[in-house]
NUGUTI-83604 format. One record per residue (C-alpha): residue in three letters; z, x, y. Coordinates in steps of 0.2 Angstrom, whole numbers. Layout:
<node aa="ALA" Z="Z" X="X" Y="Y"/>
...
END
This chain:
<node aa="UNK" Z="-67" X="193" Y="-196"/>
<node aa="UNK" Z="-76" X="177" Y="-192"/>
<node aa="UNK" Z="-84" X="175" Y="-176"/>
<node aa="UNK" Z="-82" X="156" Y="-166"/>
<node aa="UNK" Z="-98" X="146" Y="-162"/>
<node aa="UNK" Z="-89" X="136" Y="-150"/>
<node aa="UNK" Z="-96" X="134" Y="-135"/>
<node aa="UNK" Z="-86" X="128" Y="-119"/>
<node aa="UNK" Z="-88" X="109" Y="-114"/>
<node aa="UNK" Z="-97" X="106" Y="-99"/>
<node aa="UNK" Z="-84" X="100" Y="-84"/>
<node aa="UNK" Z="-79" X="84" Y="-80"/>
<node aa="UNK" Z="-90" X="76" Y="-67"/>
<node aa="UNK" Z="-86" X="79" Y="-49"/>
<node aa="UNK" Z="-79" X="62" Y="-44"/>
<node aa="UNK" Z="-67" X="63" Y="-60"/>
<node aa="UNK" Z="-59" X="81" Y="-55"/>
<node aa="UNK" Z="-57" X="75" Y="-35"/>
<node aa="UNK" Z="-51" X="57" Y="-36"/>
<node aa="UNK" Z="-32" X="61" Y="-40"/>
<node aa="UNK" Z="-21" X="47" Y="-51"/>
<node aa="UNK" Z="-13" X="33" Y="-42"/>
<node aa="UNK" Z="6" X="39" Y="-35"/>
<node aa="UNK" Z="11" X="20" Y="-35"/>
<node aa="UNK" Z="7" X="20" Y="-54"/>
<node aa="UNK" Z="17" X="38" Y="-58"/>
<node aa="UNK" Z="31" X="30" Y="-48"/>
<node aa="UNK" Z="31" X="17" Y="-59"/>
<node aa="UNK" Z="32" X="28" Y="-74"/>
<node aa="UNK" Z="46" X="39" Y="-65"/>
<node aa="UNK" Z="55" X="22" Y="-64"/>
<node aa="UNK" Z="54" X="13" Y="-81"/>
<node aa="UNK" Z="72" X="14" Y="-85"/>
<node aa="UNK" Z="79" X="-2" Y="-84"/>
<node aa="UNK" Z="94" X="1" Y="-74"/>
<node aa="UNK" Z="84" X="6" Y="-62"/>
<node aa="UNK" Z="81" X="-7" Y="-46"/>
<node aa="UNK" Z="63" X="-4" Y="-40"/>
<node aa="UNK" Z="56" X="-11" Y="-25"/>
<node aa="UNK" Z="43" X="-1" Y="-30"/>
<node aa="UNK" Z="29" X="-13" Y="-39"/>
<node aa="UNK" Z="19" X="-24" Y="-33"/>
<node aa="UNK" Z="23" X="-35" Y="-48"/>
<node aa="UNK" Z="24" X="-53" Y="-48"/>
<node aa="UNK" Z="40" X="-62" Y="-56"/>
<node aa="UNK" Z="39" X="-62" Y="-75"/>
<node aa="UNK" Z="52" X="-78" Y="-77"/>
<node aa="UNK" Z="40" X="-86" Y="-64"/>
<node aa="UNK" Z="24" X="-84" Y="-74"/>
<node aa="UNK" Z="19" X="-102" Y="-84"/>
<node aa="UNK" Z="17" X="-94" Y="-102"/>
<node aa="UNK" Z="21" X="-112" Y="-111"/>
<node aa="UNK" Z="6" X="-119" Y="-101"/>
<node aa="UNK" Z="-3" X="-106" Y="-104"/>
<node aa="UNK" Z="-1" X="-104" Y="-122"/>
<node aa="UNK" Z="-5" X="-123" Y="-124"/>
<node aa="UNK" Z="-22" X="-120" Y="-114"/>
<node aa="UNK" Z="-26" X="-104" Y="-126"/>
<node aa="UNK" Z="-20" X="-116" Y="-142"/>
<node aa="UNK" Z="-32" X="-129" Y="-136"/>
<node aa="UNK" Z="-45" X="-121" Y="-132"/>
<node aa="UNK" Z="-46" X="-111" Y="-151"/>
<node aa="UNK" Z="-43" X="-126" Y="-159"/>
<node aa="UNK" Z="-57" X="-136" Y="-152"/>
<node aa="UNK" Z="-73" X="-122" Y="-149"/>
<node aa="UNK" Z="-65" X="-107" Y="-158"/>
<node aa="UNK" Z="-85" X="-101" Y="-161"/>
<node aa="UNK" Z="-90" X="-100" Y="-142"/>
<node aa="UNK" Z="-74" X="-94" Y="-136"/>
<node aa="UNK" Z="-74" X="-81" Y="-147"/>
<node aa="UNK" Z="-89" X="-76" Y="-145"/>
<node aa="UNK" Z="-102" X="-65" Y="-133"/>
<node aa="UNK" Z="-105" X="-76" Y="-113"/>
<node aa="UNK" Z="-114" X="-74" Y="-101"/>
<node aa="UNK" Z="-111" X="-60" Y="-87"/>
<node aa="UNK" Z="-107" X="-72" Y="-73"/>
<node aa="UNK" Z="-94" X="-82" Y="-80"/>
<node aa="UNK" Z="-89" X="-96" Y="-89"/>
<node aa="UNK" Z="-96" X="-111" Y="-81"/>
<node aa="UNK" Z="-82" X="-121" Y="-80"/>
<node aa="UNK" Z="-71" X="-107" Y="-73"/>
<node aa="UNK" Z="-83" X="-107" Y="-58"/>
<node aa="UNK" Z="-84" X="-124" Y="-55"/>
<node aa="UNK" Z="-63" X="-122" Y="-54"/>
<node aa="UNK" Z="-63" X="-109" Y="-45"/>
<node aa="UNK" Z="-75" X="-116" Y="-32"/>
<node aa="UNK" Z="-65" X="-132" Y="-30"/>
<node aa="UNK" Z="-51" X="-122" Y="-25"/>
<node aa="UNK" Z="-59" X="-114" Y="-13"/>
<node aa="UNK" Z="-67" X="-129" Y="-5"/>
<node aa="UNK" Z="-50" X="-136" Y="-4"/>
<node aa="UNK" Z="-45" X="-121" Y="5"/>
<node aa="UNK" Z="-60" X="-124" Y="18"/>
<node aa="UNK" Z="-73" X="-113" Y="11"/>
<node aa="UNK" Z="-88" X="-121" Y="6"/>
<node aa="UNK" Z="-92" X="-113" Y="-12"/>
<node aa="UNK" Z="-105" X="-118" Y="-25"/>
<node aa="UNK" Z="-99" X="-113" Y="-43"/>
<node aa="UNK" Z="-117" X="-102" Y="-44"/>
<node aa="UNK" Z="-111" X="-90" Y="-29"/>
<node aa="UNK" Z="-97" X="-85" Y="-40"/>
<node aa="UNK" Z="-97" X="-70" Y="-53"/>
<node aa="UNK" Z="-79" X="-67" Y="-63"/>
<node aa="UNK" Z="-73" X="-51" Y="-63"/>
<node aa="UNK" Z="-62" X="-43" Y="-74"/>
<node aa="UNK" Z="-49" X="-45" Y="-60"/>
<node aa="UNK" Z="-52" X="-42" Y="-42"/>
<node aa="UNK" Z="-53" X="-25" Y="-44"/>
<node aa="UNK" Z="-67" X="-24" Y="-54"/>
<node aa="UNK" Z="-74" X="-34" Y="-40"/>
<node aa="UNK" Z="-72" X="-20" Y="-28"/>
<node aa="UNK" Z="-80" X="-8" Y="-41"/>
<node aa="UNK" Z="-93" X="-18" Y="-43"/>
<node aa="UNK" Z="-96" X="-17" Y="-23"/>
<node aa="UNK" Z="-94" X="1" Y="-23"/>
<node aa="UNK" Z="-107" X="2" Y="-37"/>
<node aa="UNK" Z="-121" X="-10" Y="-30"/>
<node aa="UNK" Z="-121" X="-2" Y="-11"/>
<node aa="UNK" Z="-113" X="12" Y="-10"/>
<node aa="UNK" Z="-122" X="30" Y="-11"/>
<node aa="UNK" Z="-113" X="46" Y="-11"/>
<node aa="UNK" Z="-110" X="51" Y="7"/>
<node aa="UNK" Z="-111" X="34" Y="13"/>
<node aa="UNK" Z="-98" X="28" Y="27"/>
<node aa="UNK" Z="-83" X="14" Y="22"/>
<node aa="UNK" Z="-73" X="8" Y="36"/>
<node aa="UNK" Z="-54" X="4" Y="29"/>
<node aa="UNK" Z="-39" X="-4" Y="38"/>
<node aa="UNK" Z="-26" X="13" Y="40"/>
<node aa="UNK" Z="-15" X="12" Y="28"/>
<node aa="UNK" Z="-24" X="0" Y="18"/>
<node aa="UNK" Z="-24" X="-4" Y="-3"/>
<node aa="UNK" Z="-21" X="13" Y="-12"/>
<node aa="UNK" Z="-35" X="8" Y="-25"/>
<node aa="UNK" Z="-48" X="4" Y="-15"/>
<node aa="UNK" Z="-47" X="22" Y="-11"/>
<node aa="UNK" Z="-48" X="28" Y="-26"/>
<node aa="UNK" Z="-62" X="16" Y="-30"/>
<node aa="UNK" Z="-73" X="23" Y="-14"/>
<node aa="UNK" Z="-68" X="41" Y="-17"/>
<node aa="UNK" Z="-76" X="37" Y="-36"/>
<node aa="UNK" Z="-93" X="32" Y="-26"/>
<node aa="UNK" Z="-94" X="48" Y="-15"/>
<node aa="UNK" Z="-90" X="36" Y="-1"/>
<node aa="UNK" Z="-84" X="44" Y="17"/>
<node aa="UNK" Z="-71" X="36" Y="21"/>
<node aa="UNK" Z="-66" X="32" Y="40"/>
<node aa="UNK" Z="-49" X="23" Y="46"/>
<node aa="UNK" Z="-51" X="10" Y="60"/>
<node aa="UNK" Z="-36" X="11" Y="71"/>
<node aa="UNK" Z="-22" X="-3" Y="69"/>
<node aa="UNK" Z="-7" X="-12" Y="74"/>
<node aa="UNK" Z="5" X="-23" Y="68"/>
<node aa="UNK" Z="-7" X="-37" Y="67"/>
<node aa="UNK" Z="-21" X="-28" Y="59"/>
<node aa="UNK" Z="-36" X="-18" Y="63"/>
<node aa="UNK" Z="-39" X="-18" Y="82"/>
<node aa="UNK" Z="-58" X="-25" Y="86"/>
<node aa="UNK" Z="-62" X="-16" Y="101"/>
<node aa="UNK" Z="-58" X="2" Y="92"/>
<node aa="UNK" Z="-70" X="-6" Y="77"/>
<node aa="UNK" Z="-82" X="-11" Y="86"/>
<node aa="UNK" Z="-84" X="6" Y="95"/>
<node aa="UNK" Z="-83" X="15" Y="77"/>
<node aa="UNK" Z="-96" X="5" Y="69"/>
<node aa="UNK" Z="-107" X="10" Y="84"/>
<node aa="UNK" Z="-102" X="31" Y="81"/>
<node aa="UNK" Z="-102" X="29" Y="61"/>
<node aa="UNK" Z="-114" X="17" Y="56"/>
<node aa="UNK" Z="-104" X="12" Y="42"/>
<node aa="UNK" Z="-112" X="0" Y="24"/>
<node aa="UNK" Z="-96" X="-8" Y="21"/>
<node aa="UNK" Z="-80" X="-12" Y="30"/>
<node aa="UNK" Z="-64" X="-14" Y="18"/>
<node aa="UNK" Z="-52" X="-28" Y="22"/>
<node aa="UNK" Z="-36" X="-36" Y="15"/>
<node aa="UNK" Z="-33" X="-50" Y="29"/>
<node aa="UNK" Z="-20" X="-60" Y="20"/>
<node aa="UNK" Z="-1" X="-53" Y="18"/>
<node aa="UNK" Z="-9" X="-34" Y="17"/>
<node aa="UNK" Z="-5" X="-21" Y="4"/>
<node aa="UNK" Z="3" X="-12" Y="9"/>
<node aa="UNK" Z="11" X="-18" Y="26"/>
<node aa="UNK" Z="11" X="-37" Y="24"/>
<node aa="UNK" Z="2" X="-41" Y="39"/>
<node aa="UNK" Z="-11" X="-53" Y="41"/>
<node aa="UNK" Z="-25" X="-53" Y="52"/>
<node aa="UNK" Z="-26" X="-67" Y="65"/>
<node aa="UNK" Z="-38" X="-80" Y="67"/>
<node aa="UNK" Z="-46" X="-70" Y="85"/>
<node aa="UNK" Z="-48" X="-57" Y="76"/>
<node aa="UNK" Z="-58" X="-61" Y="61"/>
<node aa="UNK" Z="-70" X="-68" Y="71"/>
<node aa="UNK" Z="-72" X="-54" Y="83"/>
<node aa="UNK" Z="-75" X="-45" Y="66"/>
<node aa="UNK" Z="-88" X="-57" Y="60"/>
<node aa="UNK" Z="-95" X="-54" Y="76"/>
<node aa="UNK" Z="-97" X="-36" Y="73"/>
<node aa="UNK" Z="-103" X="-35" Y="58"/>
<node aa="UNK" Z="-115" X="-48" Y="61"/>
<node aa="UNK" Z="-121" X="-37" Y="78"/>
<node aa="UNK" Z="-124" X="-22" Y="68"/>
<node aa="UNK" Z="-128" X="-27" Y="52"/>
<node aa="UNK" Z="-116" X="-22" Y="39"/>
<node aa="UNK" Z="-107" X="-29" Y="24"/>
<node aa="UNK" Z="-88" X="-34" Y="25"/>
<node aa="UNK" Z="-77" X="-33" Y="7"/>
<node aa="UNK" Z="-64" X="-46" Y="10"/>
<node aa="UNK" Z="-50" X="-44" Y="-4"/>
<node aa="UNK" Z="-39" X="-59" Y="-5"/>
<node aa="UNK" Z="-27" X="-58" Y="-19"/>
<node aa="UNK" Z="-12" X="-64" Y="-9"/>
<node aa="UNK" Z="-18" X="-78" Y="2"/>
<node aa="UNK" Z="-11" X="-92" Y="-10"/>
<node aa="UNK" Z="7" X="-82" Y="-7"/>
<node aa="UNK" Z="11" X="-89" Y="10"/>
<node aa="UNK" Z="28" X="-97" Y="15"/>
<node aa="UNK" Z="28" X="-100" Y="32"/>
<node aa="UNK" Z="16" X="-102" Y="45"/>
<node aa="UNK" Z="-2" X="-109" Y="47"/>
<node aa="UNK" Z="-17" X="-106" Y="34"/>
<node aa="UNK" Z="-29" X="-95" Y="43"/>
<node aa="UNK" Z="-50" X="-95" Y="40"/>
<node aa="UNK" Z="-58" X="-82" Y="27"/>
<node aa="UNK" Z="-67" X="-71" Y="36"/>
<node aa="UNK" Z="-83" X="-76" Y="24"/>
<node aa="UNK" Z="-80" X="-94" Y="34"/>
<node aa="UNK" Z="-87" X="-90" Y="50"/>
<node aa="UNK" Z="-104" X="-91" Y="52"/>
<node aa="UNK" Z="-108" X="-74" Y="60"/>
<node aa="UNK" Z="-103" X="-66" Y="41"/>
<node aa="UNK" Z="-105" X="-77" Y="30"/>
<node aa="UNK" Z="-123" X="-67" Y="26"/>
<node aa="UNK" Z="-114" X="-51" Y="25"/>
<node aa="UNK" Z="-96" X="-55" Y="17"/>
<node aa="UNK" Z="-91" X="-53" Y="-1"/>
<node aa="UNK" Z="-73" X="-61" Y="-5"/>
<node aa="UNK" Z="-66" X="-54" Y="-18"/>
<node aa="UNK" Z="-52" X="-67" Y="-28"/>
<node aa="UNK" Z="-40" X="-65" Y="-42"/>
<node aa="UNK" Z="-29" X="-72" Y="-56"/>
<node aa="UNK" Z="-15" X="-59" Y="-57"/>
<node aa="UNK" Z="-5" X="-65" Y="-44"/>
<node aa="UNK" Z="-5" X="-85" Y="-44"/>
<node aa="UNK" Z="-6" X="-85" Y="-63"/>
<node aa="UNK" Z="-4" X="-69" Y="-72"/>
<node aa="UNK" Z="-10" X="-51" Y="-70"/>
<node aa="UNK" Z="-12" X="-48" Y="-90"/>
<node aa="UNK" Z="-25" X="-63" Y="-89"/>
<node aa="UNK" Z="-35" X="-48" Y="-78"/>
<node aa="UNK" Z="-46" X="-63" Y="-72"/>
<node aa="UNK" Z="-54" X="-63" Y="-55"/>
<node aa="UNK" Z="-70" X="-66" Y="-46"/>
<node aa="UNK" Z="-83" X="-61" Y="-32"/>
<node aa="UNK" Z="-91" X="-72" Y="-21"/>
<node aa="UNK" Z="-106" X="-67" Y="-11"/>
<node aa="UNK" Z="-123" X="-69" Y="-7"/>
<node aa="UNK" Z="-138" X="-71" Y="-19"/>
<node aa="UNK" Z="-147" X="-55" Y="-18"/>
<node aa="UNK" Z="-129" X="-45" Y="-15"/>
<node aa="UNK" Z="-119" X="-55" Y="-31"/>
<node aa="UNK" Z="-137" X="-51" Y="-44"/>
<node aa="UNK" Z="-133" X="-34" Y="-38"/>
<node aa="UNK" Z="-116" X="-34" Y="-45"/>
<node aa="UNK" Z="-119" X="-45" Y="-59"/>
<node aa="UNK" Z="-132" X="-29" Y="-66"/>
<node aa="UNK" Z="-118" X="-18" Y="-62"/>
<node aa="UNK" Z="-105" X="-27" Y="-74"/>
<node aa="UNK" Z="-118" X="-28" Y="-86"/>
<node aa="UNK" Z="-116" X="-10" Y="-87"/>
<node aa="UNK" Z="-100" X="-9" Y="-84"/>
<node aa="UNK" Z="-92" X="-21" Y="-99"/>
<node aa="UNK" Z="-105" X="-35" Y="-104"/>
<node aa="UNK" Z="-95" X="-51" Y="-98"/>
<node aa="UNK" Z="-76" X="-53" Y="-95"/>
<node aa="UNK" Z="-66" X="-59" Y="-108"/>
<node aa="UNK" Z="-72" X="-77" Y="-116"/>
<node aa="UNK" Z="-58" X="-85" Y="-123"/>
<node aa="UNK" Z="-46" X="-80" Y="-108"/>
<node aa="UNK" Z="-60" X="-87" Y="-97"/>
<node aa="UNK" Z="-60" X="-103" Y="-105"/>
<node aa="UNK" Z="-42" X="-102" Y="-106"/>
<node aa="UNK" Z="-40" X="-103" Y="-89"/>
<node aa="UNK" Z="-53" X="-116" Y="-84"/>
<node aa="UNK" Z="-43" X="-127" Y="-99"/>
<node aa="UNK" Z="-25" X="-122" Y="-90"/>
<node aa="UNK" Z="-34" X="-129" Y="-74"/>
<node aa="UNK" Z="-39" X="-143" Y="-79"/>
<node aa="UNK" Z="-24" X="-149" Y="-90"/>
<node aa="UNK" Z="-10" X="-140" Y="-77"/>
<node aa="UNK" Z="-6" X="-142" Y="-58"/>
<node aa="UNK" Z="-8" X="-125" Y="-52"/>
<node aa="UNK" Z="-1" X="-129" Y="-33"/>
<node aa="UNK" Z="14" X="-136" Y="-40"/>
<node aa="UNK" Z="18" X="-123" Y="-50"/>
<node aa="UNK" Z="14" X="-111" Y="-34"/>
<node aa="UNK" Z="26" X="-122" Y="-25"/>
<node aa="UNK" Z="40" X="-115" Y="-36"/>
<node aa="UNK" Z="34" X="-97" Y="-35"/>
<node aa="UNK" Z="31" X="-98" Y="-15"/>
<node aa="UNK" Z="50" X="-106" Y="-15"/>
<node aa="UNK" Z="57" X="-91" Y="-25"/>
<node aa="UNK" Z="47" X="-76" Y="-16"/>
<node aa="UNK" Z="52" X="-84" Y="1"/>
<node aa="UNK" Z="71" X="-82" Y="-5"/>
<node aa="UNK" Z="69" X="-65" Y="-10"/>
<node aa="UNK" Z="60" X="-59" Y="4"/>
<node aa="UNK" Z="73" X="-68" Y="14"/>
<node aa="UNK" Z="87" X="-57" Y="4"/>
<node aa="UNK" Z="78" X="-42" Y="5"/>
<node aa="UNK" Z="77" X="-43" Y="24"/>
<node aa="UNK" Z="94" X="-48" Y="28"/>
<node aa="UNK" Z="100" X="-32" Y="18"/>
<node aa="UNK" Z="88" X="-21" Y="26"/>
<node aa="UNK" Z="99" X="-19" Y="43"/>
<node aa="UNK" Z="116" X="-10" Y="32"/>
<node aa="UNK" Z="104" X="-1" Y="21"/>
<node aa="UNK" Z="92" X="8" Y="32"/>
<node aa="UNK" Z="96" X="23" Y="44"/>
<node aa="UNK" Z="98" X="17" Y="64"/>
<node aa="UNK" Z="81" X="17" Y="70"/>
<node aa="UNK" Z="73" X="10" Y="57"/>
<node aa="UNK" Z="59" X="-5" Y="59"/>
<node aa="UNK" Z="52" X="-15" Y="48"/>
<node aa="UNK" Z="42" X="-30" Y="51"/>
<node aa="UNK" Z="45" X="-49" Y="43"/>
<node aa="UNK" Z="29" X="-56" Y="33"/>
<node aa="UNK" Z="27" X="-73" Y="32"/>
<node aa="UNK" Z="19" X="-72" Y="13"/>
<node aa="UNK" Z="15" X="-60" Y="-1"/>
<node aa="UNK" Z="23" X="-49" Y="-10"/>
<node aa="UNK" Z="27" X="-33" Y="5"/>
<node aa="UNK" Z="38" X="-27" Y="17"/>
<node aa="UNK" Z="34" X="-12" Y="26"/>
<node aa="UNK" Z="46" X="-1" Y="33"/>
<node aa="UNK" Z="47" X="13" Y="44"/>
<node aa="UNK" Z="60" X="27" Y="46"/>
<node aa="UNK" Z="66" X="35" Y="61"/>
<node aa="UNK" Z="58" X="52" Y="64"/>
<node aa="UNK" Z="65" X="69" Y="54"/>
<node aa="UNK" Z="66" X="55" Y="36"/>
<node aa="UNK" Z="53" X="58" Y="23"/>
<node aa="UNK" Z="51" X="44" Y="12"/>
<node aa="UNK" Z="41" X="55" Y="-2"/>
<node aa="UNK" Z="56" X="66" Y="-3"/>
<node aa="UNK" Z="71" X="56" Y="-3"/>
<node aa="UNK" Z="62" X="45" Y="-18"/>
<node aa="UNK" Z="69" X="57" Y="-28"/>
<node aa="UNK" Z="87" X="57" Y="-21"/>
<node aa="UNK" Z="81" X="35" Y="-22"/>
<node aa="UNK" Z="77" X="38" Y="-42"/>
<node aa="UNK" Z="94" X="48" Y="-44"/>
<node aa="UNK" Z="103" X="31" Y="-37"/>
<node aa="UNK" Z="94" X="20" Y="-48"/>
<node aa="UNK" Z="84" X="14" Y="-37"/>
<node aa="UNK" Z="66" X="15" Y="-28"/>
<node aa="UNK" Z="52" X="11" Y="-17"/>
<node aa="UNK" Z="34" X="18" Y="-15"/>
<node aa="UNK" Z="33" X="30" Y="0"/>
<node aa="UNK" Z="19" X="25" Y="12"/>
<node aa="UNK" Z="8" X="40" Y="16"/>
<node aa="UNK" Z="-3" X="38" Y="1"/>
<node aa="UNK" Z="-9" X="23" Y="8"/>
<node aa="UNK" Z="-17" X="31" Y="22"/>
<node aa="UNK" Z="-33" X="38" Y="24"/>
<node aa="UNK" Z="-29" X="49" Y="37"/>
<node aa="UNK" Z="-14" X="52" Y="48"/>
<node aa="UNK" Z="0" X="48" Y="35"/>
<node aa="UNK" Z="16" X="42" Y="41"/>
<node aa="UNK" Z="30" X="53" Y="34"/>
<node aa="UNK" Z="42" X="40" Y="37"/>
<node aa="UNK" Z="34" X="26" Y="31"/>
<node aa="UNK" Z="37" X="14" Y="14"/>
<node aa="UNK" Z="34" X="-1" Y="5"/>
<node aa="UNK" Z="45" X="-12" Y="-1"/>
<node aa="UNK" Z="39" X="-25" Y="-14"/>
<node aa="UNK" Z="53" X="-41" Y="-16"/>
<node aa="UNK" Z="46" X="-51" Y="-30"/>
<node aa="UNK" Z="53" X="-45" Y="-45"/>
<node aa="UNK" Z="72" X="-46" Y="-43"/>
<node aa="UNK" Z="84" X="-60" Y="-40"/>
<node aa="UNK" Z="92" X="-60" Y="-20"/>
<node aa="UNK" Z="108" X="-54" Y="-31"/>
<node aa="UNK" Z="97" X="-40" Y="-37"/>
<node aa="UNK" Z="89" X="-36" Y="-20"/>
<node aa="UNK" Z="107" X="-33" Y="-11"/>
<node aa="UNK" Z="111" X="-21" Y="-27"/>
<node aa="UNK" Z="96" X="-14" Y="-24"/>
<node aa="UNK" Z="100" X="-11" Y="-6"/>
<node aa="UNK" Z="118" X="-6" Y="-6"/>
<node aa="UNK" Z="112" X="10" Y="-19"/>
<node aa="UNK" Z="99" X="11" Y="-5"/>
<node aa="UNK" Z="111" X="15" Y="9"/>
<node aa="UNK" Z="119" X="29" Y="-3"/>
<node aa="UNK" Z="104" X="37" Y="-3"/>
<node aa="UNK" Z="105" X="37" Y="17"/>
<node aa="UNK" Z="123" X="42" Y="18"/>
<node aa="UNK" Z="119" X="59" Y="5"/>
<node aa="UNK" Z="116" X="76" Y="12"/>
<node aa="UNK" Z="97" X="83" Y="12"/>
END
């Protein structure tokens, strides 16, 4: 008889066996069949994504410097990535000098990154309620204590944020201003300021996550938060590739002040070195040799449609009661169901109909709405979306 040595590991860290796995993404895998009609991801249009542009800037871009796009860069980004990436945002009425920027391995490695260089466990994070599932996950990783602010249809409500900064004494407050994920909504222009405002009486740092502000149909442009004085010490804007361009490309970038971005620049040293060279310089090429507001243009056209479809069909597939509101960008639609429906459970009877959304109440932080969903309506055709819908009203008209 042999004995074993074997010792048992030690356990996984603490963070690792609290922070659960995203439900959006396991929704995602519970609806991979291809006859199923998801409303689920928030997925840009594949057919809409420039691949022949894009190829052309990769081939260049070999073909001319294969040895420095192949090779190690610096942590903060490829220069000429900046500098585009700046210019946008100048045109877009932020002043921004390529040196305040740090690319990112998508915007969300930008809000790692924040969590990493400010946030020690225990410390307080004000988020909109329901806000971005992953920026959850990201703050639970930090130890973070995370605290709602109050909100309605347009947004967090500034008196109740003001009085819970004073009660909390939060680090950071978590924004997604532009076309929200999950709800849609954006943030008017009173109301950024009277945030700016507090943040600049009570000293502490906003996050303002922007991935969608280039999506908008209708309506006027409205300020970044990082553009009014009061915050402009105290705001990190977080930008990204995946939905303008492409999501593989997993290219963003941070923008914040000196002392804040060195900060994060140490912490993507040890995250991962640099973000990818040649699909940096690949980008900056496809800048350079492409008009990316046209080619938004035609994507803003086609998501406008489809949102357009998918609310028009909402009315026959939803139960009486229901309310939903009408963004006017983005990629969301939120819906709420009269009371006694539970959106988690009737995914199932959803998936069984070949078709699906991505119930709500993960996305809050506290208080979860039951009847609550999220709709996304980029990635299907308005022929798609009203198929989608009518196998939407079967679910409704089954028997619990």
């Amino acid at each position: 008889m042999t004995t074993s040595l074997r010792g048992a590991l030690p356990e996984l860290a603490g963070r690792a066996r609290s922070v659960g796995a995203s439900p959006v993404r396991e929704i995602l895998a519970l609806t991979a069949r291809p006859e199923v009609i998801s409303f689920a991801g928030g997925l840009p249009a594949p057919e809409l994504f420039d691949a022949e542009g894009l190829r052309r800037a990769y081939d260049r871009v070999l073909a001319e410097r294969p040895g420095t796009v192949l090779q190690y860069s610096t942590s903060e980004g490829d220069p000429a990535l900046r500098g585009a990436i700046a210019a946008r945002l100048v045109r877009r009425g932020l002043p921004t000098d390529p040196e305040e920027l740090l690319v990112t391995g998508g915007s969300q490695q930008g809000l790692s990154l924040i969590a990493t260089a400010l946030l020690e466990p225990g410390d307080t994070v004000l988020v909109e309620n329901p806000t971005y599932l992953a920026a959850l996950q990201c703050f639970g990783f930090a130890g973070a204590r995370v605290v709602p602010v109050p909100t309605d249809a347009d947004g967090v409500l500034p008196d109740a944020l003001e009085e819970l900064v004073v009660r909390e004494r939060p680090k950071l407050l978590y924004l997604v201003p532009n076309f929200q994920n999950p709800t849609g909504r954006t943030l008017p222009a009173d109301r950024r300021r009277a945030v700016a405002g507090t943040a600049a009486r009570h000293g502490l740092w906003i996050a303002e996550d922007d991935p969608y502000g280039e999506l908008r149909f209708e309506g006027a442009h409205t300020p970044q938060i990082a553009s009014y004085e009061a915050a402009a010490d105290r705001t990190v804007l977080l930008g990204s590739f995946s939905k303008v361009m492409a999501p593989g490309l997993r290219l963003g970038w941070l923008r914040a002040p000196a002392g804040f971005r060195r900060a994060c620049v140490i912490a993507k040293q040890a995250a991962d070195l640099h973000t990818s060279t040649v699909d940096q310089a690949a980008v900056a090429r496809y800048l350079t040799d492409n008009d990316l507001d046209a080619h938004l243009e035609r994507v803003r056209a086609a998501y406008r449609t489809r949102r357009d479809a998918l609310l028009a069909g909402l009315p026959d597939a939803l139960p009486a009661g229901s309310a939903w509101n009408r963004p006017e960008g983005g990629m969301f639609v939120w819906v709420r169901l009269p009371g006694g429906h539970d959106a988690t459970a009737l995914l199932r009877v959803a998936v069984g109909h070949d078709v699906a959304y991505v119930p709500g109440a993960p996305f809050f932080a506290a208080d979860p709405d039951p009847g609550a969903l999220r709709m996304s309506f980029t990635t299907h055709t308005p022929a798609q979306i009203a198929e989608g819908l009518a196998r939407l009203a079967e679910v409704f008209r089954t028997p619990a």
